[in-house]
MARVOGU-132062 format. One record per residue (C-alpha): residue in one letter; residue number from 1; x, y, z. Coordinates in nm, 4 decimals. Example, Ala and Ser with C-alpha at 12.3 -4.5 7.8 and 13.67 -1.06 7.14 Angstrom:
REM MARVOGU-132062
{resn->a, resi->1, u->1.2300, v->-0.4500, w->0.7800}
{resn->s, resi->2, u->1.3670, v->-0.1060, w->0.7140}
END
This chain:
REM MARVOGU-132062
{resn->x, resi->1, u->-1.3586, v->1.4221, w->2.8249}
{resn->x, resi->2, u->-1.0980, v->1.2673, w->2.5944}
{resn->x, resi->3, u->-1.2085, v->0.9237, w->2.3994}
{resn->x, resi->4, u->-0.9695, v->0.7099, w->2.2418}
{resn->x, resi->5, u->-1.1564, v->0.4449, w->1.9346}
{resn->x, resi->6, u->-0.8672, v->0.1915, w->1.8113}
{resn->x, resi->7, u->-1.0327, v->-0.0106, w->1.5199}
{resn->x, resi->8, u->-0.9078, v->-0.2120, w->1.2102}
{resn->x, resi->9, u->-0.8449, v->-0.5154, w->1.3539}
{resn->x, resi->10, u->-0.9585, v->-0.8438, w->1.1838}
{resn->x, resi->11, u->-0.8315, v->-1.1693, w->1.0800}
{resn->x, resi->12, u->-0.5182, v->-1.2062, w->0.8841}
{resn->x, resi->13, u->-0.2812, v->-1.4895, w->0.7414}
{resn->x, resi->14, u->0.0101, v->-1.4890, w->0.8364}
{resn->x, resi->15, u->0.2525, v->-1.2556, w->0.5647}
{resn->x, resi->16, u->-0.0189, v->-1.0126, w->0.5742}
{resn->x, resi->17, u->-0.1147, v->-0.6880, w->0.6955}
{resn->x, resi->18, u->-0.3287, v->-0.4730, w->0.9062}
{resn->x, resi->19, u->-0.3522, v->-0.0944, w->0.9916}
{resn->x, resi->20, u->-0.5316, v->0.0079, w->1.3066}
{resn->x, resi->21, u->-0.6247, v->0.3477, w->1.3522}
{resn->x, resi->22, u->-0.6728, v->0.5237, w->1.7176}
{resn->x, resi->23, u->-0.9308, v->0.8051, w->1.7016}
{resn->x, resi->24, u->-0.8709, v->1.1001, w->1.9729}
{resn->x, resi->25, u->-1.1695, v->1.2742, w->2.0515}
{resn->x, resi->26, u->-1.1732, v->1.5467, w->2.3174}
{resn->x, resi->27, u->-0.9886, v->1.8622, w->2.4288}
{resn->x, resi->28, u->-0.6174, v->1.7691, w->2.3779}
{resn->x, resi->29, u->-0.3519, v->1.9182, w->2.4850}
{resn->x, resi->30, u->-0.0337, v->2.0178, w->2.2217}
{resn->x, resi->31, u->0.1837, v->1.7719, w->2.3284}
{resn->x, resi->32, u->0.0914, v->1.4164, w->2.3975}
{resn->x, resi->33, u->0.1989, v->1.0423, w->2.3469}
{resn->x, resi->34, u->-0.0121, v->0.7439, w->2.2279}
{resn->x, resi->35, u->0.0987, v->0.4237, w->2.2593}
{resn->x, resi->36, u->-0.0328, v->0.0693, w->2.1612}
{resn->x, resi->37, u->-0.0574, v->-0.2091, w->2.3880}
{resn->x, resi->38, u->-0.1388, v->-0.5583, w->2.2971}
{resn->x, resi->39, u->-0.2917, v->-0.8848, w->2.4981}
{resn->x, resi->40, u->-0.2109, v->-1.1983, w->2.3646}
{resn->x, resi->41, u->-0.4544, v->-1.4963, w->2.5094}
{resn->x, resi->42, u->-0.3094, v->-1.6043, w->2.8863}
{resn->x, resi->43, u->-0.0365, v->-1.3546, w->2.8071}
{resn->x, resi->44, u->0.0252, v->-1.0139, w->3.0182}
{resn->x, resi->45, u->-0.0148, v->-0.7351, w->2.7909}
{resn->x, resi->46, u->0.3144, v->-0.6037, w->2.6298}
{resn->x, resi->47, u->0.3741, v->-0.2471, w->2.4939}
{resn->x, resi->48, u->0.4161, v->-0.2026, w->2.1227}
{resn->x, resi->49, u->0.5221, v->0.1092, w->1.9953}
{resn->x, resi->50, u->0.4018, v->0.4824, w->2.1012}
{resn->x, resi->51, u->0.4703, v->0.8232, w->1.9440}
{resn->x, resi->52, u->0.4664, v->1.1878, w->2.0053}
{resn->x, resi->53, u->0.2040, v->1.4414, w->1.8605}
{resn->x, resi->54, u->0.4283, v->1.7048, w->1.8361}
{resn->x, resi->55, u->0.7698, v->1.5445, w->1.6690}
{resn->x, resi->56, u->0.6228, v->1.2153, w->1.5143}
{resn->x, resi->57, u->0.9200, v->1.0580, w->1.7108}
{resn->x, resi->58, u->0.8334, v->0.6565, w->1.7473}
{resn->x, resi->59, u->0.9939, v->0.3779, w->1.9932}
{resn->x, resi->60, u->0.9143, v->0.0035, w->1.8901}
{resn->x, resi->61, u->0.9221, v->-0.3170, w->2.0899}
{resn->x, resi->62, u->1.1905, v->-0.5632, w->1.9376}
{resn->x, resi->63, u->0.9541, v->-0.7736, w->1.8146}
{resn->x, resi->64, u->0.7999, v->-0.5576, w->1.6073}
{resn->x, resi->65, u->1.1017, v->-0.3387, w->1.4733}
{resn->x, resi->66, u->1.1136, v->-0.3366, w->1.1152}
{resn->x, resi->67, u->0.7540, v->-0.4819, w->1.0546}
{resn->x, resi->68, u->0.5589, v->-0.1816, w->1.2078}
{resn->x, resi->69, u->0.5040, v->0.1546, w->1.1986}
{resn->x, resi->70, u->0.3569, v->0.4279, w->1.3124}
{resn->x, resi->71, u->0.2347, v->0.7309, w->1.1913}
{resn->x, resi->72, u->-0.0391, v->1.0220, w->1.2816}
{resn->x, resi->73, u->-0.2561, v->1.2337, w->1.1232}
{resn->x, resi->74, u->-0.3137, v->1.5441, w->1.3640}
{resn->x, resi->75, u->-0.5562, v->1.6745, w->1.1884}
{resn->x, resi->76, u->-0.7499, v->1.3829, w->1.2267}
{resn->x, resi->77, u->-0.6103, v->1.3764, w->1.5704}
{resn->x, resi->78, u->-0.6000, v->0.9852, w->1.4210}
{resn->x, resi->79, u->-0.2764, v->0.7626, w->1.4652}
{resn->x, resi->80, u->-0.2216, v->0.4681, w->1.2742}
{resn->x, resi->81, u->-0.0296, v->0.1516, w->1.3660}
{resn->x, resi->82, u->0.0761, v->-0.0064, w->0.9975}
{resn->x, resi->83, u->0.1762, v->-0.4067, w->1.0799}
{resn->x, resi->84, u->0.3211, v->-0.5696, w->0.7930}
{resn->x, resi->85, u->0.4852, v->-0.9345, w->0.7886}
{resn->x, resi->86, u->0.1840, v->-1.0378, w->1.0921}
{resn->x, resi->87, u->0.2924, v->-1.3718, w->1.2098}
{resn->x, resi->88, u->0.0106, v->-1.6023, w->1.4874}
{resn->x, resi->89, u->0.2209, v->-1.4405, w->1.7503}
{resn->x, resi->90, u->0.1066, v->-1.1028, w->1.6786}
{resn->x, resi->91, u->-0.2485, v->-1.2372, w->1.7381}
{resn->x, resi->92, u->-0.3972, v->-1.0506, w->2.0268}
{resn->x, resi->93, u->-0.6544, v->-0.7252, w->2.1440}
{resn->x, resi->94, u->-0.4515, v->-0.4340, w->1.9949}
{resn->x, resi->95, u->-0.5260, v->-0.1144, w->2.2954}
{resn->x, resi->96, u->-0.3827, v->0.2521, w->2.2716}
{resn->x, resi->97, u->-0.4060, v->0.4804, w->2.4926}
{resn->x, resi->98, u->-0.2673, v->0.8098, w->2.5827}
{resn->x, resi->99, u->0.0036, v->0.9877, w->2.7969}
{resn->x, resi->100, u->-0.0482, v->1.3952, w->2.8755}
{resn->x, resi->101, u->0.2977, v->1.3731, w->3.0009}
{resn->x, resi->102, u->0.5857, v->1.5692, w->2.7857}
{resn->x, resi->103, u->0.6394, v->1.3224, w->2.4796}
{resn->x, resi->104, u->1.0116, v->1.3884, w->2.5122}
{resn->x, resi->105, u->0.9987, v->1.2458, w->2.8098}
{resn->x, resi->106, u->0.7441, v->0.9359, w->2.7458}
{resn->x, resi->107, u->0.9383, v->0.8517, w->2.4338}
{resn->x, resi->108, u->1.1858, v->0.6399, w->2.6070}
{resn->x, resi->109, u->1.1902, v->0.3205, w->2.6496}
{resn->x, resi->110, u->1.1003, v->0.2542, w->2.9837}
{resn->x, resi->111, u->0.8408, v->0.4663, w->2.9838}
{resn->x, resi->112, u->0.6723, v->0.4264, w->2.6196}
{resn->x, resi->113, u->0.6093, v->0.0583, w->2.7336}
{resn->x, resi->114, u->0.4917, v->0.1224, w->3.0706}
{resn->x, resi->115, u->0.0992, v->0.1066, w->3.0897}
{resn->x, resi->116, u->0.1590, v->0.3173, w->3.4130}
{resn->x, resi->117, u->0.2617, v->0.5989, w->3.1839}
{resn->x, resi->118, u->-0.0701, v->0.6962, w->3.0254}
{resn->x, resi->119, u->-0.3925, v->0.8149, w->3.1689}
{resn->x, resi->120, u->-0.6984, v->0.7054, w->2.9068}
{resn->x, resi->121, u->-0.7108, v->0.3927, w->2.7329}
{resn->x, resi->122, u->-0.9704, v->0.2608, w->2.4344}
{resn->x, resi->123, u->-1.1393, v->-0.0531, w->2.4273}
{resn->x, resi->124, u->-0.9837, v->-0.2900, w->2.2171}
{resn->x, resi->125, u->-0.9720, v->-0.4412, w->1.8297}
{resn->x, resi->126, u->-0.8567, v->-0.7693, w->1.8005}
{resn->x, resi->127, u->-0.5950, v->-0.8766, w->1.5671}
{resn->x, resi->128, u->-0.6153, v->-1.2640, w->1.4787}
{resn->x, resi->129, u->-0.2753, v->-1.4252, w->1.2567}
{resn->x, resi->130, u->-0.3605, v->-1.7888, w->1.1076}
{resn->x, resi->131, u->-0.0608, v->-1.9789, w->1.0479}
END
């Protein structure tokens, strides 16, 4: 059974910065995607950025270009969304989850940001931005 533990979320003002971390636990397979998903308050959630295990390829939403990042640790089997320059509408619960579907394939962007895409999710950290 795979398990997916996102943490490092917290409260933040806005400027700041925040890493979250998603843990993969389990038998995984070589090649696999994780992608974050976020939920702002009365807001549908909104894909964020995913990678690949095997290239390190990443896809960002627009929002987010040039303020985030992510990278992985496979050893670790640990991957780490960096958010720099948080602003209160980056406030929400920060998911990830995972795809076992060819990475190649998942990083696009129709299908990076599409929730249908993956097939285990973590609970949620929250990310709070003050103004």
């Amino acid at each position: 059974e795979v398990q997916l533990q996102a943490s490092g979320g917290g409260l933040v003002q806005a400027g700041g910065s925040l890493r979250l971390s998603c843990e993969v636990s389990g038998a995984l397979s070589d090649d696999y995607a994780i992608g974050w998903f976020r939920q702002a308050p009365e807001k549908d959630s909104e894909g964020v950025s995913c990678i690949s295990s095997s290239d390190g390829s990443t896809l960002f939403e627009d929002s987010v270009k040039g303020r985030f990042t992510m990278s992985s640790d496979n050893a670790k089997s640990t991957v780490y969304l960096q958010m720099n320059s948080l602003n209160p509408e980056d406030t929400a619960v920060y998911y990830c989850a995972v795809s076992w579907a060819d990475s190649r394939v998942v990083l696009t962007r129709r299908r990076c940001f599409d929730e249908d895409e993956y097939d285990e999710w973590g609970q949620g950290t929250l990310v709070t931005v003050s103004s």
